[in-house]
C-alpha positions as CSV (number, residue, x, y, z in Angstrom):
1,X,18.9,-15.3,-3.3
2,X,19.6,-16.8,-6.6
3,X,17.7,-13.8,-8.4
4,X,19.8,-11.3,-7.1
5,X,22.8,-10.4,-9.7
6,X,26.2,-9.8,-8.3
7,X,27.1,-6.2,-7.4
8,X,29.3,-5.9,-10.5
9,X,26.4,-6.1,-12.5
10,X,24.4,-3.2,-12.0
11,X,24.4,-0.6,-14.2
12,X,24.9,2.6,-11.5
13,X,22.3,5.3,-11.8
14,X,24.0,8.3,-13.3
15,X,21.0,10.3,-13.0
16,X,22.0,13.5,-10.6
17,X,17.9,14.5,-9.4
18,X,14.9,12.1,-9.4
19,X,12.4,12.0,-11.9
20,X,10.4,14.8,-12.8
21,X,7.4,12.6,-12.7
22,X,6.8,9.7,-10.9
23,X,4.3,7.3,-10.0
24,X,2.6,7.6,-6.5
25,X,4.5,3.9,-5.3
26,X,6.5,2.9,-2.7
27,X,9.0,-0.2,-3.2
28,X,9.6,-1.6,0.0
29,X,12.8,-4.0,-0.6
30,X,15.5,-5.9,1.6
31,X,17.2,-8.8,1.6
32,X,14.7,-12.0,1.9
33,X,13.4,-12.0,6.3
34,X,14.1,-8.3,7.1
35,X,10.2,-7.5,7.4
36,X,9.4,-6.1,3.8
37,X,5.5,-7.7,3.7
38,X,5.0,-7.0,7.8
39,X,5.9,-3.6,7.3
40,X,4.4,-3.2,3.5
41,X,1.1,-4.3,5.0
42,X,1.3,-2.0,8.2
43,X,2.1,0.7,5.8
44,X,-1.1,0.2,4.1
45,X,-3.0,0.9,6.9
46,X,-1.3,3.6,8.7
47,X,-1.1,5.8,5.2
48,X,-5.5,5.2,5.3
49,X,-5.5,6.0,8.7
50,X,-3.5,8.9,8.9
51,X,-3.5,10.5,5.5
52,X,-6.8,9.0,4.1
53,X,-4.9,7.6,1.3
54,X,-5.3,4.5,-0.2
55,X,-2.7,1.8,-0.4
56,X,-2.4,-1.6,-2.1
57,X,0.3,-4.1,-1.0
58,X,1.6,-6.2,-4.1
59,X,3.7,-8.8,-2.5
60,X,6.2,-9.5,-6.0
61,X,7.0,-12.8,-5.0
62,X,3.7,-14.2,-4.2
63,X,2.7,-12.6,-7.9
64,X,5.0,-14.5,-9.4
65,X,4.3,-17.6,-7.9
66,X,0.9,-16.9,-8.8
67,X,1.3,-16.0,-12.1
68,X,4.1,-18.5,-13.1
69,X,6.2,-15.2,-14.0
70,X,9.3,-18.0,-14.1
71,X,11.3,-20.0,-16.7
72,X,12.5,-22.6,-13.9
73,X,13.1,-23.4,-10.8
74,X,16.1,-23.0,-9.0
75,X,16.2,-26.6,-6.7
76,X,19.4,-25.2,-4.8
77,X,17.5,-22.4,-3.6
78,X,14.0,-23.5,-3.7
79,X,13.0,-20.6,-5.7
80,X,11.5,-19.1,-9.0
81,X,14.4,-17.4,-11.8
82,X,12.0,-15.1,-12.0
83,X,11.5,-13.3,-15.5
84,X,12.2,-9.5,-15.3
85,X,10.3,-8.7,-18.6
86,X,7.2,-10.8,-17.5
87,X,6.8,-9.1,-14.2
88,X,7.2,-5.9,-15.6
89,X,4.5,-6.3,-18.2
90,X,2.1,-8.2,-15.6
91,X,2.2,-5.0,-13.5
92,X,1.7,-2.1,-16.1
93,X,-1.2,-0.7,-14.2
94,X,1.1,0.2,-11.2
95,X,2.0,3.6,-13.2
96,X,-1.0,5.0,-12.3
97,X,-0.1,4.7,-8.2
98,X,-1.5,4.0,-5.3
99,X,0.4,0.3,-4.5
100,X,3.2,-0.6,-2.1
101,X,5.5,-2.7,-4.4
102,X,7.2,-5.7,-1.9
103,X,10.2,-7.7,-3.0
104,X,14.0,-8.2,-2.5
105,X,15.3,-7.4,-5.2
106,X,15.2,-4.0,-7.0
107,X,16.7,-2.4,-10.1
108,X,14.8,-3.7,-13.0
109,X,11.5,-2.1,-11.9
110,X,11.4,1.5,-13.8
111,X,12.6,4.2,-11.5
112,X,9.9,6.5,-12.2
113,X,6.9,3.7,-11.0
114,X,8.2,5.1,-7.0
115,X,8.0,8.6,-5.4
116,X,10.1,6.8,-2.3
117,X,12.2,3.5,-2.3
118,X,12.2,1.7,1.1
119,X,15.2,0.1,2.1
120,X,15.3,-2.0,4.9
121,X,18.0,-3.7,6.6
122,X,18.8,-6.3,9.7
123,X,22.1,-7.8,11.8
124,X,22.9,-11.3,10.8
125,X,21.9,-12.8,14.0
126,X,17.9,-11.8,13.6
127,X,18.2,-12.2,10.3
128,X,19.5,-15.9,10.9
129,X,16.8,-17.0,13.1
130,X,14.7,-15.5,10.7
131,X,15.3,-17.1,7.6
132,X,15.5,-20.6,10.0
133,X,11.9,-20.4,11.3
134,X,10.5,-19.8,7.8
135,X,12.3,-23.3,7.1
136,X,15.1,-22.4,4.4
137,X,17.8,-24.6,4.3
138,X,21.6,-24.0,4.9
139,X,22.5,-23.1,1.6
140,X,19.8,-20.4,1.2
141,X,20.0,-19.2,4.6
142,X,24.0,-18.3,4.0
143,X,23.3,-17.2,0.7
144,X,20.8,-14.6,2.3
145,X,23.1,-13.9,5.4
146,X,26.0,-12.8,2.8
147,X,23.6,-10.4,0.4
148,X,23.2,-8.7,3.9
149,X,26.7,-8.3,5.1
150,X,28.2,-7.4,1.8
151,X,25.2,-5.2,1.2
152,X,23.9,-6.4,-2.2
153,X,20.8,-5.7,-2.0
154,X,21.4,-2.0,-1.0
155,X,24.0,-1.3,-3.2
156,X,21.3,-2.7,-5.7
157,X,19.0,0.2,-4.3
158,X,21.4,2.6,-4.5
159,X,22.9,2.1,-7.9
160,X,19.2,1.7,-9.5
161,X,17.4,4.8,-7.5
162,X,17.6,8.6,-7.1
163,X,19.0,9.0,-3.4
164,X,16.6,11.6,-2.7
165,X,13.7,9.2,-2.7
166,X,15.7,6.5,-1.0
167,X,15.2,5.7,2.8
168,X,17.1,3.3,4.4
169,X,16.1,2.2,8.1
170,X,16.8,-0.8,10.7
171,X,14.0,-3.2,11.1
172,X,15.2,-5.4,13.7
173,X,12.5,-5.7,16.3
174,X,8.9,-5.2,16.6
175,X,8.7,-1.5,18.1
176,X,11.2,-0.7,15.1
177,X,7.9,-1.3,12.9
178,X,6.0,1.8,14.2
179,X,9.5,3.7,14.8
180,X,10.0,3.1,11.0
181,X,6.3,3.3,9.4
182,X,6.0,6.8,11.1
183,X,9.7,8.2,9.3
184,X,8.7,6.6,5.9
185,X,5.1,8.5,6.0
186,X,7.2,11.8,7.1
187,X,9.6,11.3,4.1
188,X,6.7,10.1,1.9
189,X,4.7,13.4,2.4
190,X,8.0,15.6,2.3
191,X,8.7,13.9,-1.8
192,X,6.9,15.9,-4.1
C-alpha cells in the first residue's frame, strides 16, 4: 500500500525488553486482506466472553476516512496518505486501554499504547483472490501481493515492537480464525 515506507526506512527497535508500562491494547496488523477487522472484531467478543473483559475495535482506516486524517489522495492506489501526527493525536484516549487497534501498517503508533502486537500473515494465492473480490485494481493488488512476499509489513512489526509482545500467526482460512483468537487470548493473558 502506498502508506507503507520501504523496509530501509524503519528505524529498528533497539530496545532489549518491552516497556515497563504499557497500555492494555492489542494492534492487530497485516498486510491489507489478511483478516485484521474479521479477526479484530471476533477478538472483541471472545475476550467478553471468556475473560469478561471489555474490548473496542478501532478499525484505523475507516477513522481516517472518517476523520479526513489525510493530506491527499493517492489516485494510483485509491487510498488516503494518511497523516501519522493526525492519527496519533485523534486517538490520545487509547492510553488508557481497553481497544483493539486494526490497521496495516505499524511503527508510528507509540510502542507502549500495546501489551501484545498481532501479526498476521497469508500465501499469495488467498491473499490474491482476496484483495480481487474487495475490487482493487492490478496495481494495488501487486503492490499488496509484494509487501507480503518480501515481508514489509512484518519486518515493520518487528523493527518497531518488543518481540516479547509480538505474535505472529497464519490466517488463511476460516477455522484458522478460532485456532488463532484462542493463542492470541493465551499469549494476551500470559503479558504482564
Amino acid at each position: 500500500p502506498a502508506s507503507v515506507k520501504p523496509a530501509f526506512l524503519f528505524t529498528p527497535n533497539t530496545q532489549t525488553s518491552p516497556p515497563t508500562t504499557c497500555a492494555n491494547n492489542i494492534l492487530v496488523t497485516g498486510t491489507p486482506g489478511v483478516g485484521k477487522t474479521s479477526l479484530s472484531l471476533l477478538l472483541a467478543d471472545e475476550l467478553k466472553s471468556s475473560l469478561n473483559l471489555n474490548y473496542e475495535v478501532i478499525n484505523i482506516g475507516d477513522l481516517i476516512h472518517k476523520k479526513k486524517l489525510f493530506d491527499k489522495w493517492n489516485e494510483d492506489f485509491d487510498v488516503p496518505e494518511f497523516d501519522e501526527d493526525k492519527v496519533i493525536d485523534e486517538l490520545e484516549y487509547v492510553k488508557d486501554g481497553g481497544y483493539i487497534i486494526d490497521f496495516h501498517s505499524s511503527s508510528f503508533f507509540p510502542e507502549e499504547w500495546f501489551k501484545l502486537v498481532v501479526l498476521l500473515r497469508c500465501n499469495n494465492t488467498d491473499l490474491f483472490d482476496r484483495l480481487k473480490a474487495r475490487g482493487y485494481n492490478e496495481k494495488k493488488i501487486t503492490e499488496n501481493i509484494e509487501c507480503e512476499i518480501m515481508e514489509i509489513t512484518a519486518e515493520e512489526v518487528k523493527d518497531s515492537y518488543s518481540i516479547e509482545r509480538i505474535i505472529e500467526l497464519r490466517n488463511e482460512r476460516t477455522d484458522d480464525m478460532q485456532s488463532n483468537i484462542s493463542k492470541i487470548i493465551e499469549k494476551f493473558s500470559s503479558l504482564k
